[in-house]
PLY file of the C-alpha trace (Angstrom):
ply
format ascii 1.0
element vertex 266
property float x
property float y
property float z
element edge 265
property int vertex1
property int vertex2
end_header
15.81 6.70 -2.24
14.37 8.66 0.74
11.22 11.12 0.79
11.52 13.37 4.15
8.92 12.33 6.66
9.14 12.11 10.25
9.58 9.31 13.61
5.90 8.81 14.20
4.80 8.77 10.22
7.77 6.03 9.60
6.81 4.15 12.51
2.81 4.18 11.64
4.02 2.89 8.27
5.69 0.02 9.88
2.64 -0.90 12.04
0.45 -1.06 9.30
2.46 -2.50 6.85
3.15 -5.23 9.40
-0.83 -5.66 9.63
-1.48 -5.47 6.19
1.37 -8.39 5.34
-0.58 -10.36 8.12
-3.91 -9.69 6.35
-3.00 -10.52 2.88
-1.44 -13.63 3.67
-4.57 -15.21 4.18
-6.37 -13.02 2.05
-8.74 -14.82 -0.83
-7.91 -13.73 -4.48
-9.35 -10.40 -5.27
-9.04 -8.72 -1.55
-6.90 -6.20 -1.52
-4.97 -3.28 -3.99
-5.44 -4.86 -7.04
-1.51 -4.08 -8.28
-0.21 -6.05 -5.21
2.88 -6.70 -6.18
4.08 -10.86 -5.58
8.14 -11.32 -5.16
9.55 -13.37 -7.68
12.19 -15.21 -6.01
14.10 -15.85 -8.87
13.65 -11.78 -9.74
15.02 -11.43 -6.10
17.90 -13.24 -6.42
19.12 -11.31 -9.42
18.13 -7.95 -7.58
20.04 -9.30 -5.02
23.57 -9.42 -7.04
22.89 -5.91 -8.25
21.90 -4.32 -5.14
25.55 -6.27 -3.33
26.92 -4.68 -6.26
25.80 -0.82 -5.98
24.20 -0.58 -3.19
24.78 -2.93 -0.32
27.19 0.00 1.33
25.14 2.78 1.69
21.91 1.27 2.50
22.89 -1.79 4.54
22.91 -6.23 4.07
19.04 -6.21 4.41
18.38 -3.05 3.01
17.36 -1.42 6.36
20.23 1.26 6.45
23.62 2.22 7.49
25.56 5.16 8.32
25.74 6.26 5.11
22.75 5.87 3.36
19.11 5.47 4.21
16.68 2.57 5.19
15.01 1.30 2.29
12.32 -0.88 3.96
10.94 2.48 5.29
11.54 4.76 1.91
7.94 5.72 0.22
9.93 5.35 -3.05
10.41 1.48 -2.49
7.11 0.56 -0.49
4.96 2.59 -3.13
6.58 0.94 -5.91
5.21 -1.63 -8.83
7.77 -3.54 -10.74
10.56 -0.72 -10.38
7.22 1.93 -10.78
8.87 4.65 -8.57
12.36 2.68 -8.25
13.12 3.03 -11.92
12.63 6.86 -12.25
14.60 7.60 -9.48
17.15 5.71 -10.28
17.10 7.54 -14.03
17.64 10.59 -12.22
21.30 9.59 -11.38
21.78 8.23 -8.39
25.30 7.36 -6.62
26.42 3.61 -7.25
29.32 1.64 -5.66
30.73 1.02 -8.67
30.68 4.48 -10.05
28.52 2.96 -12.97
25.41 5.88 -13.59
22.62 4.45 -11.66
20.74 6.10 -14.97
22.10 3.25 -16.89
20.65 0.02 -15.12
18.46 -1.90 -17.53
14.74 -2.44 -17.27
15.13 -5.89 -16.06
17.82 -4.88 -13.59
15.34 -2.51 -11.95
12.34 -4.32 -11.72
14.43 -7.51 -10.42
16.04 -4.68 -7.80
12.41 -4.23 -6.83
11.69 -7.46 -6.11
14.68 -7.82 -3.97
13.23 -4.82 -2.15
10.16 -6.43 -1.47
11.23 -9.07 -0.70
13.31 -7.27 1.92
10.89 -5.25 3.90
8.41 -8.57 3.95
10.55 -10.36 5.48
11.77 -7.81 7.99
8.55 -6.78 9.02
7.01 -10.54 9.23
10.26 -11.16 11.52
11.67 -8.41 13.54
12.46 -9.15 17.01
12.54 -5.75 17.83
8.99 -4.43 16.81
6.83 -3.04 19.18
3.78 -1.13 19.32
4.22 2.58 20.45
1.55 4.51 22.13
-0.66 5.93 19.80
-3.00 7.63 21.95
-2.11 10.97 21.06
-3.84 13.36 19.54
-7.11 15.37 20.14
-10.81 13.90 19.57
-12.23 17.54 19.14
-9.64 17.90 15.85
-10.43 14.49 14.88
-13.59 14.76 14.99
-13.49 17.79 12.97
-11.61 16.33 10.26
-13.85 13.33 10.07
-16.90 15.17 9.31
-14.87 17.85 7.22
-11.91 17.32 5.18
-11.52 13.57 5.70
-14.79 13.13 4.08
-15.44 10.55 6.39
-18.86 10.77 7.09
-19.67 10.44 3.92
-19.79 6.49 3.94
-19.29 6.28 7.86
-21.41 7.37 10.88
-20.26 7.68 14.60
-23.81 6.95 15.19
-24.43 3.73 13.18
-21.38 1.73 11.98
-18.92 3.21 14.27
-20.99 3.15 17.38
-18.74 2.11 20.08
-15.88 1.29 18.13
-13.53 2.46 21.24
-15.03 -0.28 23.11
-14.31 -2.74 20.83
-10.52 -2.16 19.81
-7.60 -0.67 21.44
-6.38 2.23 20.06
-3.31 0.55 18.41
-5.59 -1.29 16.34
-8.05 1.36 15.58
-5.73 3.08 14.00
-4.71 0.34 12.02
-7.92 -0.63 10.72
-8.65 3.11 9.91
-5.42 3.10 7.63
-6.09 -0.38 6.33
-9.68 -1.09 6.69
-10.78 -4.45 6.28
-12.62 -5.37 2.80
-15.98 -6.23 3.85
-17.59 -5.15 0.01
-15.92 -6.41 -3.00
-15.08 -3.44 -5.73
-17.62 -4.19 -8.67
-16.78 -3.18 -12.32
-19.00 -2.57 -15.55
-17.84 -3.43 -19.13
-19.36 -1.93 -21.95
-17.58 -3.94 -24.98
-17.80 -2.38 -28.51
-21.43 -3.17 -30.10
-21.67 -5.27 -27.43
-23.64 -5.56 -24.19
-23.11 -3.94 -20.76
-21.80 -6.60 -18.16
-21.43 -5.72 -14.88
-20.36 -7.90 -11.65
-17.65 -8.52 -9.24
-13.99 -7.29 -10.18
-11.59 -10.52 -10.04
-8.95 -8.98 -12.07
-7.65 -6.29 -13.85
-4.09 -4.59 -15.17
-3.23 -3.07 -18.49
-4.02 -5.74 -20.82
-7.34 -7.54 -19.22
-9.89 -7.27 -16.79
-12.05 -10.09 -15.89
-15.35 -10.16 -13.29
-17.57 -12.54 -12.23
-21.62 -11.79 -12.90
-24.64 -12.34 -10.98
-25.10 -15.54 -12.47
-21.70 -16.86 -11.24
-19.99 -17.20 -14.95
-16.18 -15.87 -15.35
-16.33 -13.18 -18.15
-12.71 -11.66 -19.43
-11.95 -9.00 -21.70
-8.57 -7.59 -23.75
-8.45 -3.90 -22.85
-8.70 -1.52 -25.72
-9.74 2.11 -26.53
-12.93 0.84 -27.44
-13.66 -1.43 -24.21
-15.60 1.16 -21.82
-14.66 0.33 -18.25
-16.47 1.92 -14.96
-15.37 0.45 -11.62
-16.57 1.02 -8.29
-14.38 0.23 -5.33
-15.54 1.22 -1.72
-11.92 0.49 0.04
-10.87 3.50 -2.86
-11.57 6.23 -0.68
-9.03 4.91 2.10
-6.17 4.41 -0.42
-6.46 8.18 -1.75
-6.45 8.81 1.90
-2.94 7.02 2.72
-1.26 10.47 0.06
-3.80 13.29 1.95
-3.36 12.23 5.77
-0.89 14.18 7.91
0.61 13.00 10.97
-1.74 15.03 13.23
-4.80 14.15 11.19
-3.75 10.40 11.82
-3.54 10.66 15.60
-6.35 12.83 16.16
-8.48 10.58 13.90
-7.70 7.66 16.26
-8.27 9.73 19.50
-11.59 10.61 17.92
-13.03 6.67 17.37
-11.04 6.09 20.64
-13.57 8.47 22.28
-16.51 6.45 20.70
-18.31 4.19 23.70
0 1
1 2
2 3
3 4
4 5
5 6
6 7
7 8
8 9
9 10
10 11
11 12
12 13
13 14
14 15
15 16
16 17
17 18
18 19
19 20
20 21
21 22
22 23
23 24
24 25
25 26
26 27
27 28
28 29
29 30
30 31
31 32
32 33
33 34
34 35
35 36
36 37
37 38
38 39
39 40
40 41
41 42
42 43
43 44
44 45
45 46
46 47
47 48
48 49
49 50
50 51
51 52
52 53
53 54
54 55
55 56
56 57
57 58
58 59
59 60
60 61
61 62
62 63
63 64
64 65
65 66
66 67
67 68
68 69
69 70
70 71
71 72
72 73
73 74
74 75
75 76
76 77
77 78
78 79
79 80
80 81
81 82
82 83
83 84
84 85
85 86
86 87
87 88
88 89
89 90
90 91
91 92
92 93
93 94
94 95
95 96
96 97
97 98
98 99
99 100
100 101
101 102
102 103
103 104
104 105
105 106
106 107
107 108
108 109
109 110
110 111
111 112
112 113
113 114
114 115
115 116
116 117
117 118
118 119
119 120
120 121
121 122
122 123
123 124
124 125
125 126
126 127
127 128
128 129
129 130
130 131
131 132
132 133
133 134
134 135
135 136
136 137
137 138
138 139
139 140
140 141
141 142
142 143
143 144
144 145
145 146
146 147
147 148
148 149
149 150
150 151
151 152
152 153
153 154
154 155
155 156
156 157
157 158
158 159
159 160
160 161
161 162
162 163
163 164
164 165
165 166
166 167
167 168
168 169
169 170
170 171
171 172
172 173
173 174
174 175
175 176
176 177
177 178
178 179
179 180
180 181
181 182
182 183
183 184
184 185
185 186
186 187
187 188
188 189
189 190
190 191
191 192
192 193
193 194
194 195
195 196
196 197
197 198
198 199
199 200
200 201
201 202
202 203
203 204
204 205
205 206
206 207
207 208
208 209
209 210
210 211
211 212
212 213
213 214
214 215
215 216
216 217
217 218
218 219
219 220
220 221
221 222
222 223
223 224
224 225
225 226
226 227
227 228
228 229
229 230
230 231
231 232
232 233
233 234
234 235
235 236
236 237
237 238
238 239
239 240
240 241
241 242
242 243
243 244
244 245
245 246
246 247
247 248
248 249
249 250
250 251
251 252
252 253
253 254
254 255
255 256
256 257
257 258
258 259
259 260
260 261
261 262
262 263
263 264
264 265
């Protein structure tokens, strides 16, 4: 289950994932990707017979790797998985079990209670490691950064070195810079707009939505929930939505210099 990316990209992700775990442990209901995905324990411990029995050889008692196979808690695959999302069509491809059984043939349930294990893995390890440590990340060039953040970042377009980000490298270090430039804070809630067949347009504060419903808050306060059909017109409106499109765009060097860019702001 591995996508090729390098040291530094691997490490990032395990600095901000260990920042983002932090943040969303205290985070109130609605902060956040909206398709977090909470372990089910009891999902876990199933996942956790069928990953002893296939895969606990190549990839390691805690999922973190071995000489034969890959770590998981670092694999794209795993971390940008829903429910067995990314998990389960991999594993359809054919993938090589302990067993010999064709990974191709694991049921629904036995994938998305695999992912759950998973999770459950790489929450734990990164909540707990002994070992992690924050690297310098001081390393690329302001000039580039710069460059990107006015040009193909898009940054400027909601951010201004000027206003908002005026002597931001006074404020943080540059281990946390870059961490809050991954994984920004959510100071703005995402707001959504329903427009219900023959009905009338509502619009307020997301609190939920997934395939089936989607539910906001209005002006007034009052909870309003809908069933999601073809005929329910939904328009939604999420400022942090820019920074998760980001997270698929952003190569290694755009990262650092990025960083070395808002570093340079005093």
């Amino acid at each position: 289950m591995r996508r090729s990316y390098n040291a530094a990209q691997m490490m990032m992700i395990s600095q901000a994932l260990f920042f983002i775990l932090a943040l969303t442990a205290q985070a109130p209901p609605g902060a956040g990707p909206g398709d977090k995905q909470p372990v089910d324990a009891a999902a876990a411990n199933r996942g956790k017979t069928t990953y002893i029995a296939e895969c606990i050889t190549c990839h390691g008692p805690k999922a973190r790797g071995s000489d034969s196979g890959p770590d998981l808690v670092r694999s794209l695959i795993v971390l940008s998985d829903r429910y067995g999302s990314t998990v389960g069509p991999f594993l359809k491809k054919g993938h090589p079990t302990q067993s010999g059984s064709p990974s191709a043939n694991f049921a629904t349930q036995q994938i998305q209670d695999l992912s759950h294990f998973l999770k459950q893995q790489f929450a734990e390890t990164l909540r707990s490691s002994p070992t992690y440590r924050i690297q310098d990340v001081l390393t690329g060039n302001a000039s580039a950064g710069a460059a990107y953040f006015n040009g193909a970042g898009k940054c400027n377009t909601c951010h201004s070195s000027a206003g908002d980000l005026a002597g931001i490298g006074r404020k943080y270090d540059p281990p946390t810079l870059q961490q809050r430039f991954l994984f920004p804070q959510r100071t703005k809630p995402a707001t959504i707009t329903v427009t219900p067949p023959g009905g009338p347009v509502v619009s307020g504060t997301l609190v939920r939505i997934d395939d089936f419903d989607v539910a906001l808050r209005d002006a007034s306060g009052e909870y309003r929930s809908w069933k999601r059909t073809r005929d329910l017109k939904i328009e939604r409106k999420d400022p942090y939505a820019a920074h998760v499109e980001l997270l698929d765009q952003y190569t290694d060097k755009n990262i650092h210099d990025v960083v070395a860019y808002l570093e340079s702001l005093k």
